[in-house]
PDB file of N, CA, C and O in Angstrom:
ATOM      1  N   UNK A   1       1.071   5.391  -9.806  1.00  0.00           N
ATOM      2  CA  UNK A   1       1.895   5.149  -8.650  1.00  0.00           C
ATOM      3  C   UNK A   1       3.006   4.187  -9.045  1.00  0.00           C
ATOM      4  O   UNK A   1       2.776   3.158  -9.680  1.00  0.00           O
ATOM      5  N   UNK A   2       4.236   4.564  -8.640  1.00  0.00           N
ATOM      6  CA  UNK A   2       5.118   3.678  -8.717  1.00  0.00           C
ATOM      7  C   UNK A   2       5.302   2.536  -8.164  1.00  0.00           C
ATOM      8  O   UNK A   2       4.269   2.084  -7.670  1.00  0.00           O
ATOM      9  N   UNK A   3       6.339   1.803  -8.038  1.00  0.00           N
ATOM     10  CA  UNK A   3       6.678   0.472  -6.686  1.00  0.00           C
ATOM     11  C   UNK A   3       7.243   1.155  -5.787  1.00  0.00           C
ATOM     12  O   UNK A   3       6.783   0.963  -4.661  1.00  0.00           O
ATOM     13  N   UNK A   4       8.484   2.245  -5.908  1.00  0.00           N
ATOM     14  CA  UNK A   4       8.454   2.675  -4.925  1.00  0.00           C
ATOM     15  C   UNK A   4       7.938   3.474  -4.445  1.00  0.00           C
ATOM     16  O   UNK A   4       8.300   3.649  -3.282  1.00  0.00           O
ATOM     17  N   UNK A   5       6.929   4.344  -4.921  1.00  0.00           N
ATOM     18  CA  UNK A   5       6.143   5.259  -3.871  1.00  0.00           C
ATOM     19  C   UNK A   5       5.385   3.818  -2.996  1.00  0.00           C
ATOM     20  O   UNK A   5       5.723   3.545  -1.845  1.00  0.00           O
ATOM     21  N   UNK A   6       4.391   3.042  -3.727  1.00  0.00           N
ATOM     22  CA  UNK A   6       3.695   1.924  -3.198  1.00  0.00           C
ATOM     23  C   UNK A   6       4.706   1.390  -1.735  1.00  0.00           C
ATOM     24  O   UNK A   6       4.080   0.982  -0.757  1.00  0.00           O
ATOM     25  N   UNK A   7       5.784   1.416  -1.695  1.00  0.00           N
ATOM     26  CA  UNK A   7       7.065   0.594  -1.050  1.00  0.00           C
ATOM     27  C   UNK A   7       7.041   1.277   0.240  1.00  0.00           C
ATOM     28  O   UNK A   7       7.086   0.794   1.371  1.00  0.00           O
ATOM     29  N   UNK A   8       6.947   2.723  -0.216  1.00  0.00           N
ATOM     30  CA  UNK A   8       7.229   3.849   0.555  1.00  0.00           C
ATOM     31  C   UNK A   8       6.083   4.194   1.435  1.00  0.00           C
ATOM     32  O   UNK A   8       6.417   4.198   2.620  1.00  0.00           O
ATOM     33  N   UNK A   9       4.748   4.505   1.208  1.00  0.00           N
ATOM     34  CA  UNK A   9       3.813   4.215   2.144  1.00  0.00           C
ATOM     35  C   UNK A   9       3.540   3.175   2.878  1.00  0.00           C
ATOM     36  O   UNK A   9       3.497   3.218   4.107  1.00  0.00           O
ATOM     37  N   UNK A  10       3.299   1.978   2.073  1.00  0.00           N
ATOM     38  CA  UNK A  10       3.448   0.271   2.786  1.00  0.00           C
ATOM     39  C   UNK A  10       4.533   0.443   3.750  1.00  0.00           C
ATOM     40  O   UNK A  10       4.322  -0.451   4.569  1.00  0.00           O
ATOM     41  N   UNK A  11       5.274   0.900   4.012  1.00  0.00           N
ATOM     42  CA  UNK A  11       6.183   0.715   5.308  1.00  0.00           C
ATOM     43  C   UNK A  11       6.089   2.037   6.100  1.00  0.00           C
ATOM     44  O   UNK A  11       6.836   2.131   7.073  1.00  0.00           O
ATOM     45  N   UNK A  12       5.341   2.982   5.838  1.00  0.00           N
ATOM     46  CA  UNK A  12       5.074   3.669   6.604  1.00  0.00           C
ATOM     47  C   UNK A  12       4.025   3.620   7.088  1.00  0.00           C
ATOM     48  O   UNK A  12       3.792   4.281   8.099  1.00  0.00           O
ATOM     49  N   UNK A  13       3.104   2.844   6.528  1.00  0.00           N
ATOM     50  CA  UNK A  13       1.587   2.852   7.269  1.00  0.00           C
ATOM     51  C   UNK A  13       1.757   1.024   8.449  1.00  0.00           C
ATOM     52  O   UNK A  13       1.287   0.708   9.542  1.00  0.00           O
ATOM     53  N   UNK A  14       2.493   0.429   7.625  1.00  0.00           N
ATOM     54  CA  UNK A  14       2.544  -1.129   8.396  1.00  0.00           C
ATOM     55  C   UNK A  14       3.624  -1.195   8.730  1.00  0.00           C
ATOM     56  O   UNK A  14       3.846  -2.252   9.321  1.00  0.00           O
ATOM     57  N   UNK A  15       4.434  -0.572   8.643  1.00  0.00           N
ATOM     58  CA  UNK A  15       6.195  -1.454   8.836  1.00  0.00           C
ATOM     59  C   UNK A  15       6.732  -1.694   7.891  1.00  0.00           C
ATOM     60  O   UNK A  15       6.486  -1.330   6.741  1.00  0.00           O
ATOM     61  N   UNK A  16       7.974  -2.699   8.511  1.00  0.00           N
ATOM     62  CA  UNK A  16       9.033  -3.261   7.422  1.00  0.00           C
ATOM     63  C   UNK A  16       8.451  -4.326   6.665  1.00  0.00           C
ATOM     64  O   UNK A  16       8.741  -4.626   5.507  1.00  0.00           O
ATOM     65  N   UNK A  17       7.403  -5.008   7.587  1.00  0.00           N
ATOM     66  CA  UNK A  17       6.664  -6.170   6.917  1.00  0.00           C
ATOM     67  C   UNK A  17       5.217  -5.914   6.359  1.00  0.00           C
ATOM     68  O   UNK A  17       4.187  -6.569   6.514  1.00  0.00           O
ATOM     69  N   UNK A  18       5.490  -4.612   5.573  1.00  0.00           N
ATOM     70  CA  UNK A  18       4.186  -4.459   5.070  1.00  0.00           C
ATOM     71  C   UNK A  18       3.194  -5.205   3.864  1.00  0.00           C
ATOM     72  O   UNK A  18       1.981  -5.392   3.961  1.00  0.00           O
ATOM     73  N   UNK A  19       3.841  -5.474   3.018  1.00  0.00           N
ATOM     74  CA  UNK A  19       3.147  -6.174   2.105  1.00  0.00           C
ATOM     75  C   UNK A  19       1.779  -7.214   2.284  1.00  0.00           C
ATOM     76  O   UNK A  19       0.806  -6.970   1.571  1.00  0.00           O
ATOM     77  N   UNK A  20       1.704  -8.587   3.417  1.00  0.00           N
ATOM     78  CA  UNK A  20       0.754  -9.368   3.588  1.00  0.00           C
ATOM     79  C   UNK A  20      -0.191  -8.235   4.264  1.00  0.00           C
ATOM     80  O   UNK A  20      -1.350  -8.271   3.851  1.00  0.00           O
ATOM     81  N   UNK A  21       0.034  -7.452   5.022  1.00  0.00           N
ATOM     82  CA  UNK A  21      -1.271  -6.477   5.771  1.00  0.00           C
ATOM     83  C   UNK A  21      -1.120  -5.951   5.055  1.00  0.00           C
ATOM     84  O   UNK A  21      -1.743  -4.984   5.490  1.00  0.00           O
ATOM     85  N   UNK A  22      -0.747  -5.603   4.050  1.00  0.00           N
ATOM     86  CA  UNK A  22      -1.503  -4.259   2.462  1.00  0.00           C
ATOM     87  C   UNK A  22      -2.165  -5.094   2.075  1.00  0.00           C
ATOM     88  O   UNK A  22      -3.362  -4.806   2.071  1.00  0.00           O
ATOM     89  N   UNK A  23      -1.802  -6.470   1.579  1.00  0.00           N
ATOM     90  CA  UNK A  23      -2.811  -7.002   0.279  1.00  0.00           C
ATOM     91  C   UNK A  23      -4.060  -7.051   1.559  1.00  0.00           C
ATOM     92  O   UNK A  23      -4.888  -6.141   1.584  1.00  0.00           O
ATOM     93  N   UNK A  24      -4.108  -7.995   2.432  1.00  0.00           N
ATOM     94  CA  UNK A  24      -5.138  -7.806   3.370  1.00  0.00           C
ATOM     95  C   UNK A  24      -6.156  -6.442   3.581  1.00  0.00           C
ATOM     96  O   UNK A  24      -7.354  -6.593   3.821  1.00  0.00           O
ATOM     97  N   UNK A  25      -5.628  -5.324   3.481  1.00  0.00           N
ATOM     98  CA  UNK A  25      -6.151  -4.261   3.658  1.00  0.00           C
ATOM     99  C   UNK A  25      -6.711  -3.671   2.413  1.00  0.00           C
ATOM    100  O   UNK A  25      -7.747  -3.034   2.220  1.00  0.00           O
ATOM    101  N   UNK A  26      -5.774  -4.042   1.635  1.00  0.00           N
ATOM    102  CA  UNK A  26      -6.611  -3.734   0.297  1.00  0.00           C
ATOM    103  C   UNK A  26      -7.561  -4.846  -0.830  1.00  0.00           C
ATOM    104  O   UNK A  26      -7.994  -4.571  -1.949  1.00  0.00           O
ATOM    105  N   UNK A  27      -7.679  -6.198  -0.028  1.00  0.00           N
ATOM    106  CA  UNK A  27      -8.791  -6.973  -0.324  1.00  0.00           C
ATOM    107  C   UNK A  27      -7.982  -7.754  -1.786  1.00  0.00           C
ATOM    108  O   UNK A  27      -8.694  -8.158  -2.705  1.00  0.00           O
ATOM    109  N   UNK A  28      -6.062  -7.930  -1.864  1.00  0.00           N
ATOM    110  CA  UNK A  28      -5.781  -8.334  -2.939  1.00  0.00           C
ATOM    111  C   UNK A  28      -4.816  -9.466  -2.621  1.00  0.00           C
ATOM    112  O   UNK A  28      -4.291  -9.566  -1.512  1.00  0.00           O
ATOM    113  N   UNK A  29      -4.627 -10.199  -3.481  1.00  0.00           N
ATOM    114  CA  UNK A  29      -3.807 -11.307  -3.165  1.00  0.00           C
ATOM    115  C   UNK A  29      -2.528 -11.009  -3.315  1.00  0.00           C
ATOM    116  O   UNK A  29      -1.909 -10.452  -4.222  1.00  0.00           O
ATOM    117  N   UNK A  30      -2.074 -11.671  -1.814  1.00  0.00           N
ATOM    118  CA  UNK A  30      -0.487 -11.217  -1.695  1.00  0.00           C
ATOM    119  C   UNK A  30       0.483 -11.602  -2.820  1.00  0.00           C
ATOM    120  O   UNK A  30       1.548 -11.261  -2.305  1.00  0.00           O
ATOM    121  N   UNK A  31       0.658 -11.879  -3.500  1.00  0.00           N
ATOM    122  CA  UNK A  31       1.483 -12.524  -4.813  1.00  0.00           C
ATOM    123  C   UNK A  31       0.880 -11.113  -5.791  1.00  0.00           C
ATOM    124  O   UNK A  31       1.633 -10.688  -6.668  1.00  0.00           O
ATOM    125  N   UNK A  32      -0.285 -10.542  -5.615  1.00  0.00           N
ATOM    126  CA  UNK A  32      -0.500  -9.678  -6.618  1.00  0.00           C
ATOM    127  C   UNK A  32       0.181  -8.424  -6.215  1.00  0.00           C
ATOM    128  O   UNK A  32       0.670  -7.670  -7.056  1.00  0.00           O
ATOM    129  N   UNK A  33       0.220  -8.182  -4.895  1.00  0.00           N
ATOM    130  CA  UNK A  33       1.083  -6.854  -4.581  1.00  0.00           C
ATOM    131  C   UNK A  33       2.427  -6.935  -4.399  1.00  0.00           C
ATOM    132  O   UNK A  33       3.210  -5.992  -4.280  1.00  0.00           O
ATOM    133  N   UNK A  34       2.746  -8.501  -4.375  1.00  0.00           N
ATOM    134  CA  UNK A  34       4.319  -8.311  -4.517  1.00  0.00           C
ATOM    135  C   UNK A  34       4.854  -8.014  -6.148  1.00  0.00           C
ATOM    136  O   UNK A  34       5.981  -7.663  -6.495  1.00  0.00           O
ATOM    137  N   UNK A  35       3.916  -8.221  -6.822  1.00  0.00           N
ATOM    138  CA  UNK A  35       4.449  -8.679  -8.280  1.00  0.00           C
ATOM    139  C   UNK A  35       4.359  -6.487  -8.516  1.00  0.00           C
ATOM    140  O   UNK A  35       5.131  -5.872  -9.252  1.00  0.00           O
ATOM    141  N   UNK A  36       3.427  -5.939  -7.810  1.00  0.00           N
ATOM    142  CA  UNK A  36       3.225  -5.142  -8.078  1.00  0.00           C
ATOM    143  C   UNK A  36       4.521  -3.916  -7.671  1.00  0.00           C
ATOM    144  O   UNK A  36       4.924  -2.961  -8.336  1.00  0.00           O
ATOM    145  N   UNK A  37       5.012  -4.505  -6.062  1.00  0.00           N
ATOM    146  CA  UNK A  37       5.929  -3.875  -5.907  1.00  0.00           C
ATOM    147  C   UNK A  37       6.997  -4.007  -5.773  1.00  0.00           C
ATOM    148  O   UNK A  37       7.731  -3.422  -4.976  1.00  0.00           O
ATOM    149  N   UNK A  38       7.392  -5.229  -6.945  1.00  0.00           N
ATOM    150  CA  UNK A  38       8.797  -5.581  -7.735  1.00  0.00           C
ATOM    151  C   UNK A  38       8.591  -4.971  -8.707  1.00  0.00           C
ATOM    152  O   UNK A  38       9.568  -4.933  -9.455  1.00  0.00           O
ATOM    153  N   UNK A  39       7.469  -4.303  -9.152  1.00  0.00           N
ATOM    154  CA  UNK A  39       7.671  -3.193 -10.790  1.00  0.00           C
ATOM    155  C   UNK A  39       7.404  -4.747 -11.659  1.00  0.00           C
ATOM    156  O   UNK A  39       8.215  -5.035 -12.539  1.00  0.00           O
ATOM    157  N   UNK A  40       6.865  -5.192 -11.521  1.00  0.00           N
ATOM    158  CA  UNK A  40       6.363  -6.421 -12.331  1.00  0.00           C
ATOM    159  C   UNK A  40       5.005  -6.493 -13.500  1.00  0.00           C
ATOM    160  O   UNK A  40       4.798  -6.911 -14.639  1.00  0.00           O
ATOM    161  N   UNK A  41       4.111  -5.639 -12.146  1.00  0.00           N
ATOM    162  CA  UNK A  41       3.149  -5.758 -12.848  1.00  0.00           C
ATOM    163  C   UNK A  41       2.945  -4.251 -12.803  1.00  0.00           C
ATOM    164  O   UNK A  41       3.511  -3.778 -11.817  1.00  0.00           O
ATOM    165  N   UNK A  42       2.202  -3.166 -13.688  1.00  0.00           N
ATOM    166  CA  UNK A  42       1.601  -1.830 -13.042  1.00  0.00           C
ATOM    167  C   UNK A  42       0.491  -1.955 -12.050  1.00  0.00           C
ATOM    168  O   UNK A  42      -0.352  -2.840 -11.904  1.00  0.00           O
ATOM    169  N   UNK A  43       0.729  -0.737 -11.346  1.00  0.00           N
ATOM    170  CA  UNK A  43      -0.667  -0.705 -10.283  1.00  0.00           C
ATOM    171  C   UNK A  43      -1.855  -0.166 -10.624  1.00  0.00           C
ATOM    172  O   UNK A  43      -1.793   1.063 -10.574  1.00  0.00           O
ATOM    173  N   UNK A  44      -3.063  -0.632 -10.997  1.00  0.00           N
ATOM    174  CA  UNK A  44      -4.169  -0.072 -11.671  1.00  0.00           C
ATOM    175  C   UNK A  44      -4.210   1.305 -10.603  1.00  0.00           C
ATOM    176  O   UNK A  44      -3.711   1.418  -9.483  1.00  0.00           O
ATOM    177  N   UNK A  45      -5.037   2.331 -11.447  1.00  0.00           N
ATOM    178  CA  UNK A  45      -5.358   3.717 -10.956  1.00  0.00           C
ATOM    179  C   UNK A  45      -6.057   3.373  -9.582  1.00  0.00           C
ATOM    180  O   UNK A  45      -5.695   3.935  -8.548  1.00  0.00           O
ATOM    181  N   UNK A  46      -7.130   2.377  -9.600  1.00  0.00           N
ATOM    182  CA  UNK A  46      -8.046   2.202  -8.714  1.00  0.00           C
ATOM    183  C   UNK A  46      -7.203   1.736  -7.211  1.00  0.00           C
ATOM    184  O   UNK A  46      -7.416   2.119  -6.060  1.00  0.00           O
ATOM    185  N   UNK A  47      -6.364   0.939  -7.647  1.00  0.00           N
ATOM    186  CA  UNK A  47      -5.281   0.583  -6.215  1.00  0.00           C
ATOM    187  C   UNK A  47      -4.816   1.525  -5.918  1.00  0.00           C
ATOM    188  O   UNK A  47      -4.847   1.833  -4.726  1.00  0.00           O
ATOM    189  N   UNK A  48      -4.139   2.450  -6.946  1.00  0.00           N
ATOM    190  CA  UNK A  48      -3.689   3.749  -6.216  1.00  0.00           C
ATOM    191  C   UNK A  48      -4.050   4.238  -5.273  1.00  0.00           C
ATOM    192  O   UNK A  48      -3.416   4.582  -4.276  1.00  0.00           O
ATOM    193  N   UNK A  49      -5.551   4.341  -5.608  1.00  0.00           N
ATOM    194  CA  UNK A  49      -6.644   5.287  -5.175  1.00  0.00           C
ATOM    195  C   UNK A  49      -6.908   5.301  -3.627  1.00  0.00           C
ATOM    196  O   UNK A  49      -7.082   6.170  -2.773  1.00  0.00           O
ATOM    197  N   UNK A  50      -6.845   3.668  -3.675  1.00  0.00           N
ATOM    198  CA  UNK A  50      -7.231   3.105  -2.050  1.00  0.00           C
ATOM    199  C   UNK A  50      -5.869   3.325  -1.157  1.00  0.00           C
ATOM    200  O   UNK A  50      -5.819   3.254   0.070  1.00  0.00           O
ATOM    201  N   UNK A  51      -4.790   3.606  -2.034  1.00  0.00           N
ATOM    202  CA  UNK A  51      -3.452   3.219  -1.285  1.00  0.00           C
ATOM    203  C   UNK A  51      -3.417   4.381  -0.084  1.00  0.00           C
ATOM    204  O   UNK A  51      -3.442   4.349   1.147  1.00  0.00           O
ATOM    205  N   UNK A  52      -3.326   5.718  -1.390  1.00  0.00           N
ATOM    206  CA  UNK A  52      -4.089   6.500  -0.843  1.00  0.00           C
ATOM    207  C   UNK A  52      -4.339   7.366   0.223  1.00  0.00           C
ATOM    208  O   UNK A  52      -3.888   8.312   0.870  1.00  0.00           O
ATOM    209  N   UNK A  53      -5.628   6.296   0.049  1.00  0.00           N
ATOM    210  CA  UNK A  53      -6.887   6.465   1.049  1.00  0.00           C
ATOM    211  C   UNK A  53      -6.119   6.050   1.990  1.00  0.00           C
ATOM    212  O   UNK A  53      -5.501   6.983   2.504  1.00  0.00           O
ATOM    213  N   UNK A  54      -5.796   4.578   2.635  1.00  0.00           N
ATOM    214  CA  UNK A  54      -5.192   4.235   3.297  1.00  0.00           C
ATOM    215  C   UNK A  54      -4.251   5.308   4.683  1.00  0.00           C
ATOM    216  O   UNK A  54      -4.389   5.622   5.866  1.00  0.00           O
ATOM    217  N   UNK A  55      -3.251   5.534   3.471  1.00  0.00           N
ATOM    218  CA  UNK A  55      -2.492   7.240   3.908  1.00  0.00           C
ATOM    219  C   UNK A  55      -3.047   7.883   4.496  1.00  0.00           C
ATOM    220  O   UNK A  55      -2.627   8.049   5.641  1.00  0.00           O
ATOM    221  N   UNK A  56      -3.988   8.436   4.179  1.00  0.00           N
ATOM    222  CA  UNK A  56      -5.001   9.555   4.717  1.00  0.00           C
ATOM    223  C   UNK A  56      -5.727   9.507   6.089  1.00  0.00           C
ATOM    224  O   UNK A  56      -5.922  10.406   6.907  1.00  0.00           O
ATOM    225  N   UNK A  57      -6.232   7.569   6.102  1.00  0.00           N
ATOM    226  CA  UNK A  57      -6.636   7.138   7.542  1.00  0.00           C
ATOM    227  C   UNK A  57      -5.383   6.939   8.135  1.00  0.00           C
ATOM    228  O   UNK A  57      -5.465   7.292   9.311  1.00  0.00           O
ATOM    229  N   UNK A  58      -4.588   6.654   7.939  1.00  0.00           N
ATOM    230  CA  UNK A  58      -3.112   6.277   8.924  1.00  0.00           C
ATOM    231  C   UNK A  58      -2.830   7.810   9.365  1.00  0.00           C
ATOM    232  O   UNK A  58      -2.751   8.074  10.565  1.00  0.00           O
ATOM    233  N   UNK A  59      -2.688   8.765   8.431  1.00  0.00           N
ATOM    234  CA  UNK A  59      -2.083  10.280   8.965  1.00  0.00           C
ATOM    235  C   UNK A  59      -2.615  10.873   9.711  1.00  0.00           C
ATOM    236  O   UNK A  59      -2.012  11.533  10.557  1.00  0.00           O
ATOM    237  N   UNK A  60      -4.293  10.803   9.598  1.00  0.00           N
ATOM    238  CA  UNK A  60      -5.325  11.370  10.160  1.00  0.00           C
ATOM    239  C   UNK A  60      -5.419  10.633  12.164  1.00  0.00           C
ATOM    240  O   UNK A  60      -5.648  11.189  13.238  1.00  0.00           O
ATOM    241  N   UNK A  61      -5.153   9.428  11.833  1.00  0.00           N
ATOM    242  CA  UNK A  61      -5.504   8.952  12.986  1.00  0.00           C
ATOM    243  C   UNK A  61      -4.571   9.431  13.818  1.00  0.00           C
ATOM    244  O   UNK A  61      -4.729   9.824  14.974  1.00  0.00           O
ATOM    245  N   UNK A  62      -3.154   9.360  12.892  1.00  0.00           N
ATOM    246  CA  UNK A  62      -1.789   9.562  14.102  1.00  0.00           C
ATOM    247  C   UNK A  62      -1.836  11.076  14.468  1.00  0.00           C
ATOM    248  O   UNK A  62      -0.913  11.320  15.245  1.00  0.00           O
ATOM    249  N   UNK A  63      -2.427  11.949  14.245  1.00  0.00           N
ATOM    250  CA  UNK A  63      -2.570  13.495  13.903  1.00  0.00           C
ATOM    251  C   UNK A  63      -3.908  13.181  15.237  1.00  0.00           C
ATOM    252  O   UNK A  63      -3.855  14.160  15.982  1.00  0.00           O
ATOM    253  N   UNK A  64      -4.815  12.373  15.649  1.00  0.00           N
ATOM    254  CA  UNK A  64      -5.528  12.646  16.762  1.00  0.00           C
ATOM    255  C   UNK A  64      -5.250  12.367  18.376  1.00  0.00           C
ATOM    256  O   UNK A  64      -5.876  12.547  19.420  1.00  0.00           O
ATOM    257  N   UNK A  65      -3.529  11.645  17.864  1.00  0.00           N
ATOM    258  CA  UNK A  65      -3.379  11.112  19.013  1.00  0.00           C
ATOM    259  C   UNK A  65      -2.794  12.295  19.841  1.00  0.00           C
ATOM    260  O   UNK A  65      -2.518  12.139  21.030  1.00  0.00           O
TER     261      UNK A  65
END
């Protein structure tokens, strides 16, 4: 996953201010997902994974309303 795909869901699942409710949601420290989505650091496979997941509960839910 890139920073900006990462960039690109994070504001579609939370907003413009997504980053502190991602790391929150994904159980990581906010300094680690910013570093992640300044292209700083890579995003392990496993974050991907959950990002995701994430996606999937956000699409799914808005798809029952």
């Amino acid at each position: 996953m890139t920073a900006d795909e990462l960039a690109g869901i994070g504001e579609r699942i939370f907003g413009p201010r997504w980053q502190r409710v991602m790391s929150a949601a994904l159980g990581v420290n906010y300094r680690t997902l910013q570093r992640w989505a300044t292209g700083h650091n890579a995003i392990p496979d496993s974050v991907a994974s959950d990002v995701r997941r994430l996606l999937a509960i956000a699409t799914a839910s808005k798809e029952k309303r």
